[in-house]
ChimeraX commands (.cxc) that place a marker at each C-alpha (Angstrom):
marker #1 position 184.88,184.98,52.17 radius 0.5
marker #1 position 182.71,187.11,49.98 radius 0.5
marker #1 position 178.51,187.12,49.78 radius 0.5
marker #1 position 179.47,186.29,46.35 radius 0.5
marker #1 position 181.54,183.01,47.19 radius 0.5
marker #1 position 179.46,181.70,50.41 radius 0.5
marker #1 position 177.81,177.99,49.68 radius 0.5
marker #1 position 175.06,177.14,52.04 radius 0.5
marker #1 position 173.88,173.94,51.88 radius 0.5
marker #1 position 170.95,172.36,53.41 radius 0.5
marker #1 position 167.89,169.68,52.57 radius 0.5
marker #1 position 165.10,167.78,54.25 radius 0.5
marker #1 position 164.47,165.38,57.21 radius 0.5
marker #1 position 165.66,162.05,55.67 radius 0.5
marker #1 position 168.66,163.43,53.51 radius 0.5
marker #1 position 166.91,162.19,50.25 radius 0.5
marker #1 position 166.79,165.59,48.63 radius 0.5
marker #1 position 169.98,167.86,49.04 radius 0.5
marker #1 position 170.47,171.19,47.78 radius 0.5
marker #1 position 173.49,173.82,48.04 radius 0.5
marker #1 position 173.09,177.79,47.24 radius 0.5
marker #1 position 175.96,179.63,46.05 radius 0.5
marker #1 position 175.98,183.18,46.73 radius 0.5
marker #1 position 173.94,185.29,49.39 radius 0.5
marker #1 position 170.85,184.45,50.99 radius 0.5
marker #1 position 168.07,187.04,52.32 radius 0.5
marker #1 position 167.67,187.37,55.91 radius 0.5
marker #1 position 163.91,185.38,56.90 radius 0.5
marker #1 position 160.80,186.88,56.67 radius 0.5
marker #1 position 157.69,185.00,58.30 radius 0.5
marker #1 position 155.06,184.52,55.86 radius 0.5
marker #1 position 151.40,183.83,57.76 radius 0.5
marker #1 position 149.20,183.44,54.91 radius 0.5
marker #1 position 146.42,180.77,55.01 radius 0.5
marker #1 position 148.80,178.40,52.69 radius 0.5
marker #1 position 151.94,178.36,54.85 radius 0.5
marker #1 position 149.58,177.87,57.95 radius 0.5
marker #1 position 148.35,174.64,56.49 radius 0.5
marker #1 position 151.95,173.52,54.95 radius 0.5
marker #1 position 153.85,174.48,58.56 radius 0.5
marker #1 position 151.57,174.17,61.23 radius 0.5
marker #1 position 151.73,178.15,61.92 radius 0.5
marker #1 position 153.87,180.26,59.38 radius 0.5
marker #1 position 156.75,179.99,57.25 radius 0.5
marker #1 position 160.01,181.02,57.55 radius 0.5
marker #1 position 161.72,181.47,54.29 radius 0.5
marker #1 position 164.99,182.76,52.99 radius 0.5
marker #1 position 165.42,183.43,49.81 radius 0.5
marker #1 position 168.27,182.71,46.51 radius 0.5
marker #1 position 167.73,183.44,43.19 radius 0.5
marker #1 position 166.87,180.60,40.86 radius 0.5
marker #1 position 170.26,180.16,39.35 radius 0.5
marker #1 position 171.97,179.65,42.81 radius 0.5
marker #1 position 170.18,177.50,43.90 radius 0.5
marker #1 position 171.52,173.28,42.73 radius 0.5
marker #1 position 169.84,169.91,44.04 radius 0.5
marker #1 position 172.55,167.86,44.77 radius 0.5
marker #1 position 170.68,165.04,45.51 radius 0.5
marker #1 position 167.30,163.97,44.36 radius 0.5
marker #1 position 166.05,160.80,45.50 radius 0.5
marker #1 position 162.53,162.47,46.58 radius 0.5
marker #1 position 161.87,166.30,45.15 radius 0.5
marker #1 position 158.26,167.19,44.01 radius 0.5
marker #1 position 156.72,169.93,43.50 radius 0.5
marker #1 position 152.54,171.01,43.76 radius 0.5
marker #1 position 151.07,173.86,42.28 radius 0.5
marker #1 position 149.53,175.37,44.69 radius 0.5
marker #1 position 148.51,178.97,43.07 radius 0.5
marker #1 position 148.89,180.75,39.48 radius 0.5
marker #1 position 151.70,182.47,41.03 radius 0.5
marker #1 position 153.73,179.29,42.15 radius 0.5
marker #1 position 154.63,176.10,43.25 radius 0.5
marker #1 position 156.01,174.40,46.41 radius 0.5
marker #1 position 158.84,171.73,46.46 radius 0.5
marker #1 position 158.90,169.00,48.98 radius 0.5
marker #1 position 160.53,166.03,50.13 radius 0.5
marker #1 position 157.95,163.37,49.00 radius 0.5
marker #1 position 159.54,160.55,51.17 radius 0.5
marker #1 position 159.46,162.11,54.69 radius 0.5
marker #1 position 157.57,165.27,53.72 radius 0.5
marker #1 position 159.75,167.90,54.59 radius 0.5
marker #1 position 158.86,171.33,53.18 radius 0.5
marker #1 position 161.87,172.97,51.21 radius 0.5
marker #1 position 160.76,175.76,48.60 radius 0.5
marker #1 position 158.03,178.30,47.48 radius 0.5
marker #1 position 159.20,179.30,44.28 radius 0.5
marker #1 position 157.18,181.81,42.08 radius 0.5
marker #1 position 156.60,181.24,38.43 radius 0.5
marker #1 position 157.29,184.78,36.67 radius 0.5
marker #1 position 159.82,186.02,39.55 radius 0.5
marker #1 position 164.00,184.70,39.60 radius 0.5
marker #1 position 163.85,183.93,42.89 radius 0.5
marker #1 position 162.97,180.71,45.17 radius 0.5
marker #1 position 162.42,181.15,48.79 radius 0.5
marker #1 position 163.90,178.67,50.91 radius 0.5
marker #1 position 162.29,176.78,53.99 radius 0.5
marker #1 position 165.04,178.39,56.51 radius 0.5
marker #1 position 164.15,175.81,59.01 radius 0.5
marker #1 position 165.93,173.43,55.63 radius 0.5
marker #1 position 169.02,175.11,55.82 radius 0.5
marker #1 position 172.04,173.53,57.26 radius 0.5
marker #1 position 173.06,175.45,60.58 radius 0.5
marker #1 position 174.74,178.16,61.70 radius 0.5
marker #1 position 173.08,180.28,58.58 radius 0.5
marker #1 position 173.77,183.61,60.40 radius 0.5
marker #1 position 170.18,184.82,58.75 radius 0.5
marker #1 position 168.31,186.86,61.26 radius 0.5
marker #1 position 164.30,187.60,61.01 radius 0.5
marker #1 position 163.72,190.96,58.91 radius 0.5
marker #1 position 159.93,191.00,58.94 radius 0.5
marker #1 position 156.40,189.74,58.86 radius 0.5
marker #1 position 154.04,189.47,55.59 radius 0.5
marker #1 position 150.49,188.39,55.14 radius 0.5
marker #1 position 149.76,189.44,58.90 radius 0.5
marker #1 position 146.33,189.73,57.67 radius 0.5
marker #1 position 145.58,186.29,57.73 radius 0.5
marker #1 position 147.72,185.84,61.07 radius 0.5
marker #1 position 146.14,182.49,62.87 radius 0.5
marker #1 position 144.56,183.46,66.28 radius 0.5
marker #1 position 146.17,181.50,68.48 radius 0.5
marker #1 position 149.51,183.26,68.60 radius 0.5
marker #1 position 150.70,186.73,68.55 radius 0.5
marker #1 position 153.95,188.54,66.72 radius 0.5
marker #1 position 155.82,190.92,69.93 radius 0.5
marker #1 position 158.76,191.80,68.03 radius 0.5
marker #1 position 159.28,195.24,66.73 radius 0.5
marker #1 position 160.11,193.61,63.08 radius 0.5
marker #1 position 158.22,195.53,59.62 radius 0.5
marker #1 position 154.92,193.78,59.57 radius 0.5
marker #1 position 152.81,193.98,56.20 radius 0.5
marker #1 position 148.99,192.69,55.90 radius 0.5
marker #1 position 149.89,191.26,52.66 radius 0.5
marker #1 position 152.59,190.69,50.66 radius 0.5
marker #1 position 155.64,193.50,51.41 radius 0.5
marker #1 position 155.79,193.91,47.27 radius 0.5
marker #1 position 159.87,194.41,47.60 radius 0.5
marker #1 position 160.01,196.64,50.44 radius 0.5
marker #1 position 162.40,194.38,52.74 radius 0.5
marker #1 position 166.09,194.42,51.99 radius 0.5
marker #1 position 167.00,191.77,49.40 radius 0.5
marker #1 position 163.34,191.12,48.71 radius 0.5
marker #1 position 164.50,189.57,45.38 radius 0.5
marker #1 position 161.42,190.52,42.70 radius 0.5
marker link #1:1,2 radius 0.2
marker link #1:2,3 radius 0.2
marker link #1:3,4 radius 0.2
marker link #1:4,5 radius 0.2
marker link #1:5,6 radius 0.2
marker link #1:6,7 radius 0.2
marker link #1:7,8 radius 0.2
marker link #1:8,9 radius 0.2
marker link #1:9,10 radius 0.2
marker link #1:10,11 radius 0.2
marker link #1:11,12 radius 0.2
marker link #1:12,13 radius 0.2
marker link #1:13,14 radius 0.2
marker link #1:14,15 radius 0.2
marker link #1:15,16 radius 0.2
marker link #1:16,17 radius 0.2
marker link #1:17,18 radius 0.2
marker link #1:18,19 radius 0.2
marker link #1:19,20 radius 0.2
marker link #1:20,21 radius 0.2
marker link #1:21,22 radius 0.2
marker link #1:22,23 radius 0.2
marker link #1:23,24 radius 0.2
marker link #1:24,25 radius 0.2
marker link #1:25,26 radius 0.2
marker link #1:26,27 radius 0.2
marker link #1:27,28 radius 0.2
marker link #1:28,29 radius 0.2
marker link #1:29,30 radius 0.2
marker link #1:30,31 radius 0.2
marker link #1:31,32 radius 0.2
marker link #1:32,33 radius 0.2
marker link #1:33,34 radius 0.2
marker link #1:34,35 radius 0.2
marker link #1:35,36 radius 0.2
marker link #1:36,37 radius 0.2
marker link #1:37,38 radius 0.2
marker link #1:38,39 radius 0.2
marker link #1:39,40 radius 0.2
marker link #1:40,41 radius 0.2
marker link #1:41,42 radius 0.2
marker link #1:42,43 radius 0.2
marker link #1:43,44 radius 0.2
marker link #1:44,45 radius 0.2
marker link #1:45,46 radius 0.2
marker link #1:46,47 radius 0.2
marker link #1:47,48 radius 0.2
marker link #1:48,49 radius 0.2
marker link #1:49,50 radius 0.2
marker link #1:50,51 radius 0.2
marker link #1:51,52 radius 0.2
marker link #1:52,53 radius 0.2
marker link #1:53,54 radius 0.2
marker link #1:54,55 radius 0.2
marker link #1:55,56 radius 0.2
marker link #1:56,57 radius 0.2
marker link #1:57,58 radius 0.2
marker link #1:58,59 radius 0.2
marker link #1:59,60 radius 0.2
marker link #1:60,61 radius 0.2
marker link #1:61,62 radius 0.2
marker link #1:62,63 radius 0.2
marker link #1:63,64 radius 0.2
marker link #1:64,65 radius 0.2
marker link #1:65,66 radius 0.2
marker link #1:66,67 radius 0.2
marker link #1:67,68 radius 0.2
marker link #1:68,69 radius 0.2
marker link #1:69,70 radius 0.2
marker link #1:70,71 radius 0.2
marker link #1:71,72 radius 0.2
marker link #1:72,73 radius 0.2
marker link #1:73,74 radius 0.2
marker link #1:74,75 radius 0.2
marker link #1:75,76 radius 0.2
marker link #1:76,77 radius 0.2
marker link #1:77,78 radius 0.2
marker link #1:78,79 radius 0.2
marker link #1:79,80 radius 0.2
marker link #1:80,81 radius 0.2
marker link #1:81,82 radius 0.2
marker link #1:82,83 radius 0.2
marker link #1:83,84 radius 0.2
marker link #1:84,85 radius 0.2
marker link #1:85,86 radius 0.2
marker link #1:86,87 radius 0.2
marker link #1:87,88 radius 0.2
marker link #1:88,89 radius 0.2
marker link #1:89,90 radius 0.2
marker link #1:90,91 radius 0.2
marker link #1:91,92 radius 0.2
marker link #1:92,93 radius 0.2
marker link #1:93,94 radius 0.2
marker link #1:94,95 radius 0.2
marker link #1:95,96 radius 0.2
marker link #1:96,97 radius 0.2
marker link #1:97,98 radius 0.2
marker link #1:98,99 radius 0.2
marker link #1:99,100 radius 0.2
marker link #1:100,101 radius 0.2
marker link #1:101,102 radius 0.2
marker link #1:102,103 radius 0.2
marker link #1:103,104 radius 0.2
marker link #1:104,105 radius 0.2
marker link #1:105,106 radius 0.2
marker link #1:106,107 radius 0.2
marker link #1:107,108 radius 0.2
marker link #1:108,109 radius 0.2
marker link #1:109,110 radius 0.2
marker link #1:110,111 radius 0.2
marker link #1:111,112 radius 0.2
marker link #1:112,113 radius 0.2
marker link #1:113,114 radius 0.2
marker link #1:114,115 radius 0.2
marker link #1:115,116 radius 0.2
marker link #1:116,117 radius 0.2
marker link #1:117,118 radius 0.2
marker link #1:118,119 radius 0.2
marker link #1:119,120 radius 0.2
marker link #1:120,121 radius 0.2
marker link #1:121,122 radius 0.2
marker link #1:122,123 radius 0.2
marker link #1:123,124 radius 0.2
marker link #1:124,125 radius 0.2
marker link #1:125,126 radius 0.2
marker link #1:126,127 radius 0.2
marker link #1:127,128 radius 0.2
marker link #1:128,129 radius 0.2
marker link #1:129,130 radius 0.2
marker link #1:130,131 radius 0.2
marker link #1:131,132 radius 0.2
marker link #1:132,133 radius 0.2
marker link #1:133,134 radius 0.2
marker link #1:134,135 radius 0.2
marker link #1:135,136 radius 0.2
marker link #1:136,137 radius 0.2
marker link #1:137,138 radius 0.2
marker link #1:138,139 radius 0.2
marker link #1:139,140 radius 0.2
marker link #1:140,141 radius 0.2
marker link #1:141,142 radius 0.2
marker link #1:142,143 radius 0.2
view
């Protein structure tokens, strides 16, 4: 089956939202900027689709918060589960990997927003790293 073809589906905790993307996904990058430290406990790991492959097939809970002028976060207001970061100005909506239905067959391409890395853990793989954001640089970095 082609990239092109490939459905993924996956959704939060309780099942009340749902969503499927058609098409490929990029490999996860681990974002540990302040935000996704207080959304995940430590960072987030996030795929990404762009916006017109992504459908909600079943929306019994989304909602979405604001939380920059850059973009918003969806979430599973029922049981809480964290599904999206999706930017305002860019076609593209990163995913919450740990939301996808398994086996994705998405491996870890790199680290962004090491700069505001929490202390109490360290990164020992050999991945990219980038202090902030990696602006594109990683493969299928969707702008």
């Amino acid at each position: 089956m082609s990239d092109a073809a490939k459905i993924t589906t996956g959704g939060c905790l309780c099942g009340a939202v749902r969503y499927e993307v058609r098409g490929p996904l990029r490999n996860v990058v681990n974002c540990h900027c302040s935000m996704c430290q207080k959304l995940h406990g430590v960072y987030g790991a996030h795929s990404k689709a762009r916006k017109t492959n992504i459908t909600i097939t079943t929306d019994e809970g989304l909602a979405w918060y604001k939380t920059s002028d850059v973009a918003h976060r969806g979430f599973c207001r029922k049981c809480g589960s964290s599904l999206f970061w999706e930017p305002f100005e860019l076609d593209a909506t990163g995913i919450i990997a740990g939301s996808l239905d398994g086996p994705t067959g998405l491996t870890t391409m790199g680290h962004i927003y090491v700069g505001e890395k929490a202390d109490f853990y360290a990164i020992e793989d050999a991945l990219p790293q980038f202090d902030a954001s990696s602006d594109g640089e990683l493969v299928n970095d969707y702008k």
